[in-house]
Each structure stands twice: as structure tokens, then as C-alpha cells.
C-alpha positions in Angstrom: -91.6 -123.1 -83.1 -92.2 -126.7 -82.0 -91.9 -125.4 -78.4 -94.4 -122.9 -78.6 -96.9 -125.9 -80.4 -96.4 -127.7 -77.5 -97.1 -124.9 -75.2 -99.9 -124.2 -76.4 -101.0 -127.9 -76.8 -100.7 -128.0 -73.0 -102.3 -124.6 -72.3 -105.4 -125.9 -74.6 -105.6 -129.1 -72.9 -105.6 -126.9 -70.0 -108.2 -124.7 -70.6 -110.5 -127.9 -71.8 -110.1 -129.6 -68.4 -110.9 -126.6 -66.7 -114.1 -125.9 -68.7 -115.3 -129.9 -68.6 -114.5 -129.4 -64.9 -117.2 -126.4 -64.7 -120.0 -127.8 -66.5 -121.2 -130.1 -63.3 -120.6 -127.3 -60.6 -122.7 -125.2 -63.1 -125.2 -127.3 -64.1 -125.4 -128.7 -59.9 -125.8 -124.4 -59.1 -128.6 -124.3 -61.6 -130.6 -127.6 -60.0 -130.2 -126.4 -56.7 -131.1 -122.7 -57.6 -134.3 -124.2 -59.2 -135.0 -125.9 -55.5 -134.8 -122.6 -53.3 -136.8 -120.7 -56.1 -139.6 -122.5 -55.8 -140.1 -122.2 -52.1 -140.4 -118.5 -51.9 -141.5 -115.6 -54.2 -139.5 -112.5 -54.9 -141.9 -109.8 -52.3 -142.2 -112.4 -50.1 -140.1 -113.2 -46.9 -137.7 -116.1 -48.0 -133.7 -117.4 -47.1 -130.2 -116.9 -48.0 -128.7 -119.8 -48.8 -124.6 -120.7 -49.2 -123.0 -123.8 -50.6 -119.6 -124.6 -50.3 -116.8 -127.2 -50.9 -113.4 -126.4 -49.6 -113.3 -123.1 -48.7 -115.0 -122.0 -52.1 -118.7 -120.6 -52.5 -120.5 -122.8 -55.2 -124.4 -120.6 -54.4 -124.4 -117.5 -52.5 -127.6 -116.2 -52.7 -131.0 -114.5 -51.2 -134.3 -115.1 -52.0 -137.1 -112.7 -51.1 -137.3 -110.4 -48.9 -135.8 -109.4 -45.3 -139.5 -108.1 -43.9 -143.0 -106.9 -45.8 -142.3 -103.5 -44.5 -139.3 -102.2 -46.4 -139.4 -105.0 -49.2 -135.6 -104.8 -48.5 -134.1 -108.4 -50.3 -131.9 -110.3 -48.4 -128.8 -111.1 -49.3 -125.6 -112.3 -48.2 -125.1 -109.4 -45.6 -128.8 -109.9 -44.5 -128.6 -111.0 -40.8 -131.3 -113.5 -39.1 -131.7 -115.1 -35.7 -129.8 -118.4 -35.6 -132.1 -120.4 -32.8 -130.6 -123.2 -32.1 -127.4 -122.9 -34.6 -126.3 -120.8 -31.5 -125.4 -123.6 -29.8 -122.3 -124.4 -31.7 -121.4 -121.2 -30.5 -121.7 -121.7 -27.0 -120.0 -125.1 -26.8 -116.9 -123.3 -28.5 -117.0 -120.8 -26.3 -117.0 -123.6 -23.5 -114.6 -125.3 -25.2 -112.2 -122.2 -24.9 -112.3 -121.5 -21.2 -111.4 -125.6 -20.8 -108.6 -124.5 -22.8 -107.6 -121.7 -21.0 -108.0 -124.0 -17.9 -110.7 -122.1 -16.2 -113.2 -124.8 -16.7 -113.9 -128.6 -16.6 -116.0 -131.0 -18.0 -116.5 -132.8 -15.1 -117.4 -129.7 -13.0 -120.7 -129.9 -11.9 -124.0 -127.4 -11.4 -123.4 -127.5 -7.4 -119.5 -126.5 -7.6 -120.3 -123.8 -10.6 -123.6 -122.6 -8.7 -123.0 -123.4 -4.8 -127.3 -123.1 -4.0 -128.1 -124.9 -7.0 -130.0 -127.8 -5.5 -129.1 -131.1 -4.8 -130.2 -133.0 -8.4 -127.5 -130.7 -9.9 -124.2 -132.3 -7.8 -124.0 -134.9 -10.7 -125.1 -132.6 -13.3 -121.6 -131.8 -15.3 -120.6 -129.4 -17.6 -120.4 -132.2 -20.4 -124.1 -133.1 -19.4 -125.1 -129.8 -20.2 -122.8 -129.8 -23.7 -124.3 -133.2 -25.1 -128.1 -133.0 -23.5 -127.5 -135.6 -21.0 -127.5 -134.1 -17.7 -131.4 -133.8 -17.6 -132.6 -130.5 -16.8 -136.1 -129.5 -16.7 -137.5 -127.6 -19.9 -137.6 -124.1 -18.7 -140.7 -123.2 -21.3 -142.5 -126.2 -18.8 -141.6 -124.3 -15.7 -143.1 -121.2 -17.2 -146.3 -122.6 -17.5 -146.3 -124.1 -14.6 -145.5 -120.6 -12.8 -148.0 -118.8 -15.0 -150.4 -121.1 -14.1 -150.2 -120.2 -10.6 -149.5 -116.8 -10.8 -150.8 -115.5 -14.3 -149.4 -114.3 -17.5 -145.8 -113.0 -16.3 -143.5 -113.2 -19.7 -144.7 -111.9 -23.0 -143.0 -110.6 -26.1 -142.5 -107.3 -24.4 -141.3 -108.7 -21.2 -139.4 -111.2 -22.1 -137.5 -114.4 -19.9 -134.1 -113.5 -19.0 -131.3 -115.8 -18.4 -131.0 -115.4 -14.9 -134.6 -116.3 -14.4 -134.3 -119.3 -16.2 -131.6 -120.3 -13.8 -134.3 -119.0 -10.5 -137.0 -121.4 -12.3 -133.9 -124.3 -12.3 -133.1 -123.6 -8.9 -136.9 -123.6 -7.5 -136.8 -127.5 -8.9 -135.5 -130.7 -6.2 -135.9 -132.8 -9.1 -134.3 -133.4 -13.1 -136.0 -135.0 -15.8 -133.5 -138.1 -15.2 -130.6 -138.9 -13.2 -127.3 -137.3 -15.0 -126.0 -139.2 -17.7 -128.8 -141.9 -17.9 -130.7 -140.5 -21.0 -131.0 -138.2 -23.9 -132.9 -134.9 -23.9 -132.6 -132.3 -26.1 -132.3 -129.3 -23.4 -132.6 -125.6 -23.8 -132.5 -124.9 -20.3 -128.7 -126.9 -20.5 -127.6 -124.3 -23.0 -129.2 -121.0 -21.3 -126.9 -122.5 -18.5 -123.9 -122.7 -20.5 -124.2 -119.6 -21.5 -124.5 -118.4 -17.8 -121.6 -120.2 -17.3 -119.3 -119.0 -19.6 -120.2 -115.2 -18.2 -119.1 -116.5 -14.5 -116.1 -118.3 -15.4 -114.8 -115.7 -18.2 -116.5 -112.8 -15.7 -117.5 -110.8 -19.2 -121.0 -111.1 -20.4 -121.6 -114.2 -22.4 -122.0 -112.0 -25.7 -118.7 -109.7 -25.0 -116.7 -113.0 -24.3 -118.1 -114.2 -28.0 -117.3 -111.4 -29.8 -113.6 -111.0 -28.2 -112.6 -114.8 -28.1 -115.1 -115.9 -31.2 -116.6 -112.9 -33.7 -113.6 -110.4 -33.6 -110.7 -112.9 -34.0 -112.8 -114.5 -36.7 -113.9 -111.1 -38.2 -117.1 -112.1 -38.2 -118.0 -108.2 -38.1 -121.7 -108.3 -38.2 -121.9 -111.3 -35.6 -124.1 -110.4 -32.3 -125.6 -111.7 -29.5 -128.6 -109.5 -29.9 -129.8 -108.1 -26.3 -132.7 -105.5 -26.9 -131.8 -102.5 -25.9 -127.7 -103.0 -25.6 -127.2 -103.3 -29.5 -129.2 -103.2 -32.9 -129.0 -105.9 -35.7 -127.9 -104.4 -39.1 -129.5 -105.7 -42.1 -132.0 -107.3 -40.0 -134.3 -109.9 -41.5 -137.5 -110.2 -39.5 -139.5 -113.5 -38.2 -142.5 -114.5 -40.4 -145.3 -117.3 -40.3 -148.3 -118.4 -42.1 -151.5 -116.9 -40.4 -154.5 -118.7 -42.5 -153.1 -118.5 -46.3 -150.7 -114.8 -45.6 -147.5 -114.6 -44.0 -147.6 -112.5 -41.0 -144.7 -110.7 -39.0 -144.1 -113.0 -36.0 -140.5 -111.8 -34.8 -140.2 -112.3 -30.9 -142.1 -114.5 -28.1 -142.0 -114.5 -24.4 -138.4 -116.3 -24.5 -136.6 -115.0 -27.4 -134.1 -113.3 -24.7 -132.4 -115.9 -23.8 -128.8 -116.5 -24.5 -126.6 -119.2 -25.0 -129.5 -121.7 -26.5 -130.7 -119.5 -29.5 -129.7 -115.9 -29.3 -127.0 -115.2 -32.1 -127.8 -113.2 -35.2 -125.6 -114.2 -37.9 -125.6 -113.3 -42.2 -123.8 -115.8 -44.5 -120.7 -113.6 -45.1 -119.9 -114.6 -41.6 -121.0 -117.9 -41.3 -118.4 -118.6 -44.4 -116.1 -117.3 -42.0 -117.1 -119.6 -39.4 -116.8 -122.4 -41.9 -113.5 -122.0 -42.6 -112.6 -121.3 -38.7 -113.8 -125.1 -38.5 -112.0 -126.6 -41.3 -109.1 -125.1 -40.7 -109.1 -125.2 -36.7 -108.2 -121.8 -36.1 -109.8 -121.7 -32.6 -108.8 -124.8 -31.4 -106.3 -127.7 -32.4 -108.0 -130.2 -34.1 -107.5 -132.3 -30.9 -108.9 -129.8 -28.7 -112.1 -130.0 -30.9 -112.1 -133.6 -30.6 -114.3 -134.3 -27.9 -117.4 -131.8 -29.7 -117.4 -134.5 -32.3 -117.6 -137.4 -30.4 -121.3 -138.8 -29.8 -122.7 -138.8 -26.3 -123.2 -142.5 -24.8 -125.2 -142.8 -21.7 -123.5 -144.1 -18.5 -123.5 -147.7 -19.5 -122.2 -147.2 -22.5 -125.0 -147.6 -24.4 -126.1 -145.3 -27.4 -128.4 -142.6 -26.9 -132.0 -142.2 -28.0 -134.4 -139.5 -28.9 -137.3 -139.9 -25.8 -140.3 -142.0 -26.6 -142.9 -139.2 -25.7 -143.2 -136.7 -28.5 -143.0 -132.9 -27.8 -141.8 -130.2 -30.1 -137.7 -130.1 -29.2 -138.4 -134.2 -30.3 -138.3 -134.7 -33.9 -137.4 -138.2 -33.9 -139.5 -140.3 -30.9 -137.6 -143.2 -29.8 -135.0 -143.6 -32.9 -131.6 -143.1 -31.9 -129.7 -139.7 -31.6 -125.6 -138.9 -32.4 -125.1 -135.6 -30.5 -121.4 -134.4 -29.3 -120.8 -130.6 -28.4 -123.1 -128.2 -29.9 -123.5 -130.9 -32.9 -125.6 -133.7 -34.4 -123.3 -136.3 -35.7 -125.0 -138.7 -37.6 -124.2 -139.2 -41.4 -126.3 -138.9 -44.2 -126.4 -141.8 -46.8 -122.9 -143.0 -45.8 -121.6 -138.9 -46.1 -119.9 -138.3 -42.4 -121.3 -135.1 -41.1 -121.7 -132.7 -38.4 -124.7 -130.6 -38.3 -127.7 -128.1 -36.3 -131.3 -126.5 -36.9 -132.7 -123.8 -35.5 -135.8 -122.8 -35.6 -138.1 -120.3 -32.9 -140.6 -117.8 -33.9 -140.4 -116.7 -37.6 -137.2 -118.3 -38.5 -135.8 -122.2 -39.3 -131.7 -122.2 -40.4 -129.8 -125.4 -40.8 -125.9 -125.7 -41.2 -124.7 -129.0 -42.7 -121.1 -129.5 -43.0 -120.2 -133.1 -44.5 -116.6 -133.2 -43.5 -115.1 -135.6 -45.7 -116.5 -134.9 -48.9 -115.6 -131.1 -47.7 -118.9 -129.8 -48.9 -121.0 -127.2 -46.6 -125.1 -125.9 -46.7 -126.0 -122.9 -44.6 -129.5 -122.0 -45.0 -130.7 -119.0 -43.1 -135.0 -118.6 -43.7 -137.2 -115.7 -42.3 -140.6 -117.8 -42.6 -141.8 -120.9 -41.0 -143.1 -122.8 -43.7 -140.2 -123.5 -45.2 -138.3 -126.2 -43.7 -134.4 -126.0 -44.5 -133.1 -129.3 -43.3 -135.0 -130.8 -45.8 -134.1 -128.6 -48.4 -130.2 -128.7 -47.3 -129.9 -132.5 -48.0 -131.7 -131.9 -51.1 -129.1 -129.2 -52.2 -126.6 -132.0 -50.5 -127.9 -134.7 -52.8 -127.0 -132.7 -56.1 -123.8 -131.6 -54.8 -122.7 -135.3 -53.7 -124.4 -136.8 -56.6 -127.0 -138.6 -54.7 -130.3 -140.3 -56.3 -132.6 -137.9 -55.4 -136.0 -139.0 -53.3 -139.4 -138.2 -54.8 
């Protein structure tokens, strides 16, 4: 008799700890609930957001709708274009074939690309990874060859890859001399991507899905190529036009690759998650170097550039950027982190490694401006003073 009164003191005791344990994860679900809910409204094109902390989903959720059309609501299976967030993908995928020892760091544009001009024989392959090697913006070369020659991309006939890398190639000079400065490059990524296909001799997306998506079983994963494959539970792009939102899905260089052309859902991006954490793809060694912050070639740290433009959100301040990642923390919280925003959509992963705590946020509208919202979220979870 006495045993079973102390087993089921313990068992009690128990059960309290585990309930007082609940009540902040529940009452931290319900604050940060109240923050996404009052950004969207349930007809109208909104985000799917997931919070984590070690491996376990505190908020899975959707809010609003995948497009006006269908008034389909988006959910955790709801796919959108990543942008930007693709280029964690890309750097892994780089960081594979150095693994495999078919690629370097130090190769450069000239040895990858034998008639790439002479500016790229110093341009290297971790220039490209950490937005040092000093590319010109390919959206500027664009205009510049539409000026001359008139309108030649549009939403139906979009940039490809391969003339991004003609445009490169028509250049004698970069932005800067390799290693020198900071730019945040599209053009560096679209060549990444160009240069995983070469090197792996698969397309860039088939060499993600067998090396990245499959292994990972991120199932509903794609590089999205019009015309070669279809994205299921497709959330479509959205912006405000006056006071409505208007369907605004794909520009003249929403083609392109390796610098913003993954589709993605938060069922796989958990999966992705956990693939980091737990270093599935690569030793946590072999990852090292992504999470180390670019210095320039005097050792000095790296800044945003002084001249505003729209891939510069912070003129002049300075800028912790490794492989595929911005590494600066948050209010002491170490982190590693990405936006991505292009027509009709804005996403944001923050992962704050050591408290262990993760914020995707996926958004199908413009307006809404999930970085900010993610360290929100991020201040409730950490139990940060939150700013008016």
C-alpha cells in the first residue's frame, strides 16, 4: 500500500510539472497566433508560418488563402516560391560536390568557364558563396541591353540562366576587385547554380532533388522550371495595387535558378530543419565554413555598400554573411538566417542555434514583411521585451 502512495505521489508530481511546463508554450502559441492574425484576413492571400524548438513544432499554421481564384487556404502542404531562401540551397549543394571532391573553393570563374573574361581569373567559387567576388547585377545588365535593343524579357519570356551568364561574359569589368568588398549578388548565385550543373553534369534542379530533396524526403520540394514540372498546392504571388491585392506571380527574371527558384511548403522545410541540426548532409565540420562570416582580403569585416539600391537593406552598417547565410545574432541570440522576397512573395527562415528555436515564415503578399514578424514571434519564444 505505501508503495503504490508513493507511486502515485511521483506520477502526480509528474503530471503537475508537465502541465506547469505547458502553460508558457501555450500561452507563447496564443501571443504569437494573435501576431500573424492580424496581418492577414481569412479570404485574403496570407502565410504559413512554423515555429520550432528542438525538432518539435510549437505553431504550424496557415493564414488566408493560397490565391483569390480558388479561395483554396494554405496550409502546411501549401507550397510558395522561396526567393532568396533558395540560396541556402545552392550553397549545400556546392558544399556537396567540395565534398565529393569535384569542386574547390578556390577555383575560380576562368578555370570553371575557360571564355569567361579576364575580371573573373580572381573571382572564386567562395566569392560567389559569401557575395564577395563582385559580379555585376544582372537585372542592371538587362536594362542596359534593353535600352539599346528594346523590351527583350518579360513575364512570358523570361531570363534564363545561361543568358545571365552571356550578359556576365559581355562585361571586361566587376563591381570591385575579388574579395575587396561586400555585395549582395544574384548574378553570384545564378552562377552557382550553373556551376553545380557543370561540375555534377545533371541539371542544377535534378542534382537537388537526388543529393538534397529525395534523401531528405522533402517530397514536394522543386526547382520549378515552367514547362518541365508543376507546383502542387501552389500558392500564388500577390501585391497591393492602390488599396486591393492583385495577382502579381512572375516577372521577366523569375526563371532563374540557383538565386531564388525553389518552391518549398513547411512540411519540408521542417525537414530541412532537422537535416541542419542534426547534420545529416554534411558533418558538422564540413558545414563549418557556411557559418563562418566573410572578411574582405585584409581581414577586415564586411559592410553593406554605402549606395542604397533594393538588394541593400542596410547602407553602410556592417554585414555577417557565410555560405548561403546571414550570421549576425539577434539581441545576444546566435543565429543563422535568409529572406526572400521577388514578385508576390517575402519568406524568412530564422534558426537561433543555441537556444534551438526555429521561425519559417512563408507569405504570398508583399505587404507583409516576415523578418519583422519572425523576431517578433522570436521575442515571445526567447522571452524578449518586446519593442513598441
Amino acid at each position: 500500500m505505501r508503495l503504490l502512495l508513493i507511486l502515485f505521489t511521483v506520477t502526480l508530481h509528474c503530471f503537475a510539472i508537465e502541465t506547469c511546463a505547458q502553460v508558457p508554450t501555450l500561452a507563447a502559441e496564443k501571443r504569437a497566433d494573435a501576431i500573424f492574425s492580424a496581418v492577414t484576413q481569412e479570404r485574403a492571400p496570407g502565410l504559413a508560418v512554423l515555429v520550432r524548438r528542438d525538432g518539435r513544432a510549437l505553431l504550424e499554421k496557415g493564414y488566408g488563402v493560397r490565391d483569390l481564384r480558388t479561395q483554396a487556404k494554405i496550409d502546411k502542404h501549401t507550397n510558395f516560391r522561396l526567393a532568396s531562401f533558395t540560396k541556402q540551397f545552392t550553397a549545400m549543394a556546392v558544399m556537396l560536390l567540395v565534398r565529393d571532391g569535384k569542386l574547390r573553393y578556390d577555383q575560380t570563374l576562368t578555370e570553371l568557364f575557360p571564355d569567361f573574361p579576364a575580371y573573373g581569373e580572381h573571382i572564386t567559387v567562395r566569392n560567389l558563396l559569401n557575395h564577395t567576388g563582385g559580379l555585376p547585377d544582372y537585372e542592371d545588365l538587362m536594362a542596359v541591353e534593353e535600352k539599346a535593343k528594346g523590351t527583350i524579357w518579360s513575364p512570358e519570356h523570361q531570363i534564363q540562366d545561361d543568358e545571365v551568364l552571356a550578359l556576365l561574359k559581355k562585361e571586361t569589368t566587376g563591381k570591385f576587385a575579388a574579395g575587396t568588398n561586400w555585395s549582395y549578388s544574384n548574378s553570384g548565385y545564378v552562377v552557382l547554380g550553373l556551376i553545380v550543373a557543370k561540375i555534377s553534369g545533371q541539371p542544377y534542379g535534378d542534382f537537388l532533388n537526388t543529393r538534397i530533396f529525395v534523401p531528405l524526403h522533402m517530397d514536394h520540394t522543386i526547382v520549378y522550371q515552367n514547362g518541365k514540372n508543376e507546383v502542387v498546392n501552389r500558392a500564388f504571388g500577390h501585391s497591393k495595387v492602390g488599396d486591393a491585392l492583385k495577382e502579381t506571380d512572375q516577372s521577366s527574371t523569375s526563371a532563374t535558378l540557383g538565386d531564388g527558384g525553389i518552391y518549398s511548403n513547411l512540411e519540408d522545410l521542417a525537414k530541412w530543419d532537422d537535416a541542419l541540426r542534426n547534420h545529416t548532409l554534411l558533418t558538422s565540420e564540413e558545414m563549418n565554413p557556411a557559418i563562418i562570416s566573410a572578411k574582405v582580403a585584409d581581414g577586415s569585416a564586411t559592410h553593406w555598400p554605402v549606395e542604397p539600391n533594393d538588394d541593400n537593406h542596410h547602407p553602410g552598417k556592417p554585414v555577417y554573411y557565410g555560405f548561403g547565410w546571414f550570421l549576425d545574432p539577434y539581441q545576444g541570440h546566435t543565429r543563422m538566417w535568409h529572406t526572400g522576397s521577388t514578385m508576390g512573395f517575402r519568406t524568412v527562415i530564422e534558426r537561433f542555434t543555441g537556444d534551438k528555436l526555429s521561425i519559417i515564415i512563408l507569405c504570398n503578399r508583399t505587404d507583409v514583411d516576415p523578418e519583422a514578424l519572425a523576431l517578433k514571434t522570436a521575442d515571445v519564444y526567447l522571452g524578449l521585451k518586446q519593442k513598441e
